[in-house]
MIGU-393685 format. One record per residue (C-alpha): x, y, z. Coordinates in pm, whole numbers. Example, Ala and Ser with C-alpha at 12.3 -4.5 7.8 and 13.67 -1.06 7.14 Angstrom:
BEGIN
R       X       Y       Z
R    1230    -450     780
R    1367    -106     714
END
This chain:
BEGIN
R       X       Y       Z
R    3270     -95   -4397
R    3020     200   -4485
R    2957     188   -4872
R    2759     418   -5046
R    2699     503   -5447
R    2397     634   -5657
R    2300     594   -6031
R    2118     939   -6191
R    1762     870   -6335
R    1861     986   -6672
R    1762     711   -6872
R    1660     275   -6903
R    1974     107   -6718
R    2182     -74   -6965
R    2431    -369   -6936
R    2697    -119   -6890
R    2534     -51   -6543
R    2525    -390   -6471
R    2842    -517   -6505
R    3042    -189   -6437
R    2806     -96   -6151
R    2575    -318   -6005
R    2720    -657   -5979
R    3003    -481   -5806
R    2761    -354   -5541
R    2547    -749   -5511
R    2880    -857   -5398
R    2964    -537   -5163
R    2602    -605   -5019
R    2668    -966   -4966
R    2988    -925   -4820
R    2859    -787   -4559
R    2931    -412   -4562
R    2707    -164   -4447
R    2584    -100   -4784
R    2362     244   -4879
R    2267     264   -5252
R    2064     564   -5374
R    1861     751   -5682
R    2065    1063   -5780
R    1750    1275   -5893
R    1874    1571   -5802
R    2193    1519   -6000
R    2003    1455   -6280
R    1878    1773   -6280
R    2229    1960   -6299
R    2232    1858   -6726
R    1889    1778   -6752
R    1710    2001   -6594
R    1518    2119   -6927
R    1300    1800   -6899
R    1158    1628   -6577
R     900    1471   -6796
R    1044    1108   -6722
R    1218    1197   -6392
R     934    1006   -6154
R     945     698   -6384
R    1336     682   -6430
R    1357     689   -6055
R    1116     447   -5990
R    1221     249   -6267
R    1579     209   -6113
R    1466     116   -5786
R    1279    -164   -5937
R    1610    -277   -6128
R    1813    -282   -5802
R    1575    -484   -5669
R    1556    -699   -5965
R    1970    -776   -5981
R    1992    -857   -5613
R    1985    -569   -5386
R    1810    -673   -5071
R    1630    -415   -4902
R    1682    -577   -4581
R    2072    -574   -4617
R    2086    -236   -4798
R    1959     108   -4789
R    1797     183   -5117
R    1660     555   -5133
R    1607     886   -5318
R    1795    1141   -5305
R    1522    1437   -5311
R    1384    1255   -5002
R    1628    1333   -4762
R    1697    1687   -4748
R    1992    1696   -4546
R    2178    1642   -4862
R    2098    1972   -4971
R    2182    2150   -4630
R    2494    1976   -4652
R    2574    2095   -5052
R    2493    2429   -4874
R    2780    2418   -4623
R    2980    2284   -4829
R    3019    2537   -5088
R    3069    2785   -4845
R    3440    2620   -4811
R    3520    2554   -5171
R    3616    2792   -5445
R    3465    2832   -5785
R    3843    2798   -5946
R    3863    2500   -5760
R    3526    2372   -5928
R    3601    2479   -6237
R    3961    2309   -6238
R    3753    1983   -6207
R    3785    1752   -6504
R    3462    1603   -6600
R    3345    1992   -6554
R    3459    2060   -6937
R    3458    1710   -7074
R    3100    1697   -6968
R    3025    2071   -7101
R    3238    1924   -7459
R    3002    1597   -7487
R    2665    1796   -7414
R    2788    2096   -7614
R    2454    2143   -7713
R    2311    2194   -7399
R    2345    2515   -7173
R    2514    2410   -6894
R    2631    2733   -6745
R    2371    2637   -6452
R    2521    2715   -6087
R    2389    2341   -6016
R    2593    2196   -6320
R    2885    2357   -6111
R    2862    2279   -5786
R    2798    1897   -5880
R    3090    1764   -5697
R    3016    1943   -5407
R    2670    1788   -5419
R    2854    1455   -5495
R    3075    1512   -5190
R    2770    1616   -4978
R    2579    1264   -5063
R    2899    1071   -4936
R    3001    1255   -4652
R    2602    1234   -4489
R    2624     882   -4457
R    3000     918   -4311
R    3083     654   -4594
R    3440     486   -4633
R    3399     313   -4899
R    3232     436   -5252
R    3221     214   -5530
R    3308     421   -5875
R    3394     430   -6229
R    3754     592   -6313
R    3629     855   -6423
R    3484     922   -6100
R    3779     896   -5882
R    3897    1245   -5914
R    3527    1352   -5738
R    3622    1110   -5448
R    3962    1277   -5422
R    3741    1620   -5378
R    3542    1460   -5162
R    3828    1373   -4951
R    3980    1690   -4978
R    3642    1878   -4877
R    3609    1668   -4516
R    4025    1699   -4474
R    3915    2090   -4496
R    3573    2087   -4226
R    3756    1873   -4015
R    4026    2108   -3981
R    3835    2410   -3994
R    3553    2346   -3740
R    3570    1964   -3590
R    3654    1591   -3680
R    3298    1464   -3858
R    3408    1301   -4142
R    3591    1008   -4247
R    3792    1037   -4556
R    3632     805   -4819
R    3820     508   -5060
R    3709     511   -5427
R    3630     134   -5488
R    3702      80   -5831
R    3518    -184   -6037
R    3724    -505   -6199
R    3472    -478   -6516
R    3594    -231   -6798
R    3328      -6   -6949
R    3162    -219   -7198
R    3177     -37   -7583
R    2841       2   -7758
R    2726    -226   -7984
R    2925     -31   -8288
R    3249     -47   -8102
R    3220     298   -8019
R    3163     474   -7650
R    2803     317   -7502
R    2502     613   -7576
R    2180     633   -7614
R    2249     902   -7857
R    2438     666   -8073
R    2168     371   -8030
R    2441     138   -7971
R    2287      63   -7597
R    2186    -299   -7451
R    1917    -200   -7167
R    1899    -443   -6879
R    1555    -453   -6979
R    1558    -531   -7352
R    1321    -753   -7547
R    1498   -1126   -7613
R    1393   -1095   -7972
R    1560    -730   -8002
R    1883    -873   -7759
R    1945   -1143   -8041
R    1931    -889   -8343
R    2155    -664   -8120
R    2376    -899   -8051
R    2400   -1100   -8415
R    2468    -728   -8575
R    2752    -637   -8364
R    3058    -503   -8507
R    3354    -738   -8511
R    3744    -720   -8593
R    3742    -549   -8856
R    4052    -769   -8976
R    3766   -1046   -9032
R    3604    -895   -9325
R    3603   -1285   -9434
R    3522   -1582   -9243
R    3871   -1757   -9367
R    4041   -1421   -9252
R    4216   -1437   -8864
R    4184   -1187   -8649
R    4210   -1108   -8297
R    3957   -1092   -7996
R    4160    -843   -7840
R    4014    -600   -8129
R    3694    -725   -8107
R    3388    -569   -7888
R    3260    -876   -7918
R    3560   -1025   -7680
R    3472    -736   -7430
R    3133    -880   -7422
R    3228   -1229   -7354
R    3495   -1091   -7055
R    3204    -887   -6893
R    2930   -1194   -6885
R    3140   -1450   -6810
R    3309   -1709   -7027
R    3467   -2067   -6908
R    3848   -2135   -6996
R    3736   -2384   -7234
R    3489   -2134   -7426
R    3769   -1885   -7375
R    4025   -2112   -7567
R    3769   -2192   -7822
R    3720   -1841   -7917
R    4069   -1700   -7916
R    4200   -2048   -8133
R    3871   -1998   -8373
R    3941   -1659   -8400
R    4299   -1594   -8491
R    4321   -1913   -8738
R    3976   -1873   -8860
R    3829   -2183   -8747
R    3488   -2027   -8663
R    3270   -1742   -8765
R    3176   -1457   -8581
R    2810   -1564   -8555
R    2957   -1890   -8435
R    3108   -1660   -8064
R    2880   -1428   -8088
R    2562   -1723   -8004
R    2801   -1848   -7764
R    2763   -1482   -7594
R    2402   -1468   -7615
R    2383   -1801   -7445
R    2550   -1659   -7110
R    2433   -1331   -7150
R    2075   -1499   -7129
R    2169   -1730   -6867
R    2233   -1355   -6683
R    1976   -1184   -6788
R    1684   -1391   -6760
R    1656   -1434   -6412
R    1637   -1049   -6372
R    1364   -1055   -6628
R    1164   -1284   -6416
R    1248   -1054   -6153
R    1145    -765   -6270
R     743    -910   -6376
R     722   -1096   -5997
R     804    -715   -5877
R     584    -570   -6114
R     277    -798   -5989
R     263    -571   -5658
R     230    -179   -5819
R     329     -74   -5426
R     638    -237   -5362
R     862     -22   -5520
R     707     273   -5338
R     672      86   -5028
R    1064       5   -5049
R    1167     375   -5103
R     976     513   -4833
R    1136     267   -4576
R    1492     371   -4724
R    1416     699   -4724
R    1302     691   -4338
R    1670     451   -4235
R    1867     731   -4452
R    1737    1048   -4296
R    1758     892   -3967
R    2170     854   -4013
R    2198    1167   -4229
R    2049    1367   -3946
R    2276    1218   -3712
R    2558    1346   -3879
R    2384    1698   -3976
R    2368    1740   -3571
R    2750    1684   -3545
R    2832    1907   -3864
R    2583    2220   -3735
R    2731    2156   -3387
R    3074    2209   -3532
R    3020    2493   -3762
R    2821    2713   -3468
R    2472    2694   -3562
R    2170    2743   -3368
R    1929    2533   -3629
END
């Protein structure tokens, strides 16, 4: 199977990435699937494009945490976005077949617009994002695209936008799966939604020191204002935590008895989740300095991905100008 998906340079990846996102693409890599995983620079620009002052190092920075959680180069394709145009003549075509009502009608179009109310996002880029979106899939002729839920209504447009070429001008594209993730998103570290803005974000590439305060501050059931008071893990971020990173069914009884008849403290679980959460981390720490000890690699990686990804995106560019009647 043909699996594609790309993370926007926006920011540091946190542990929301990782469990939500990119242990869910290890395993697609490792099952065997054709497996294409890419820098969405370009979409960054669509809400950010007031500041480009970190753009080069975000990207970069990304493609040296992909490498660091297991993404193999030699299994997958790992690439920029900006670096193979075709995604851009494709965006092109594409939005010569969709409507702006039908854009607009798109969900995350005003709940994004709501959350970054501050920003002016009446940009024709900000837009045409799914279309963009729907362009990166459909280049690589993917059937398979790994994706938050609140991503799958983009992968319906997607499949609605190749339904419509296909019938309009010839059969070029598949019609894509969303592959949804088994990991909830992970709350911040103050129980609310994860964001920067709030500083309640665990990056991937945090400080052990600054992991441990993070951690030991965490908000808890608030039922526990005591350590003799029960409460419940199912109210606890904490509990999310411990799902997400892993936890045996022994440690898993041992919380959820501790915790509703008060037999241990919050500190008590919430070491217990620092211990697997380093187990996890660590070894993408050590990672991350071996990759660092060669400045090139990084750039040497996304210049070969770049060069496999153009070569199949202009394979299907030749089929799509073909069908639509164009001499170039």
């Amino acid at each position: 199977m043909r699996i594609l998906s790309g993370i926007r340079p926006t920011g540091k990846l946190h542990i929301g990435h990782l469990v939500g996102a990119l242990d869910n693409w290890v395993r697609l890599q490792n099952e065997g699937n054709e497996t294409f995983y890419f820098v969405a620079d370009w979409h960054a620009l669509t809400t950010h494009y007031d500041d480009v002052s970190h753009l080069k190092e975000y990207t970069k920075d990304i493609v040296r945490v992909l490498l660091a959680v297991g993404i193999d180069p030699e299994k997958s394709v790992i690439f920029v976005q900006s670096g193979v145009k075709g995604h851009a003549e494709l965006t092109l075509l594409f939005s010569m077949i969709v409507s702006v009502s039908r854009l607009e009608r798109v969900p995350t179009y005003k709940e994004i617009k709501k959350e970054l109310n501050y920003k002016d996002l009446s940009n024709a880029g900000f837009l045409i994002y799914p279309v963009l979106q729907a362009a990166d899939i459909l280049i690589y002729r993917a059937e398979g695209v790994p994706v938050g839920e609140d991503q799958v209504y983009h992968i319906e447009l997607t499949r609605e936008i190749a339904r419509r070429f296909n019938r309009m001008y010839d059969e070029v594209f598949p019609e894509p799966e969303a592959i949804l993730s088994k990991t909830p998103k992970l709350p911040g570290t103050d129980g609310r939604k994860m964001s920067k803005s709030y500083g309640n974000v665990i990056n991937i590439e945090i400080d052990e020191k600054e992991l441990e305060r993070m951690i030991l501050t965490m908000v808890t059931d608030p039922a526990r204002k005591r350590r003799t008071d029960p409460g419940n893990p199912e109210n606890c971020p904490v509990w999310e935590y411990h799902k997400a990173f892993g936890v045996t069914e022994e440690q898993s009884q041992w919380i959820r008895e501790g915790c509703t008849k008060a037999k241990i403290g919050c500190v008590d679980c919430k070491k217990l989740l620092l211990e697997n959460m380093r187990k996890r981390l660590v070894p993408i720490w050590e990672n991350l300095r071996k990759i660092d000890e060669d400045p090139r690699y990084v750039d040497d990686v996304i210049a070969k991905g770049n060069e496999k990804a153009r070569e199949v995106a202009e394979e299907t560019m030749e089929k799509v100008r073909k069908a639509m009647n164009l001499m170039f």
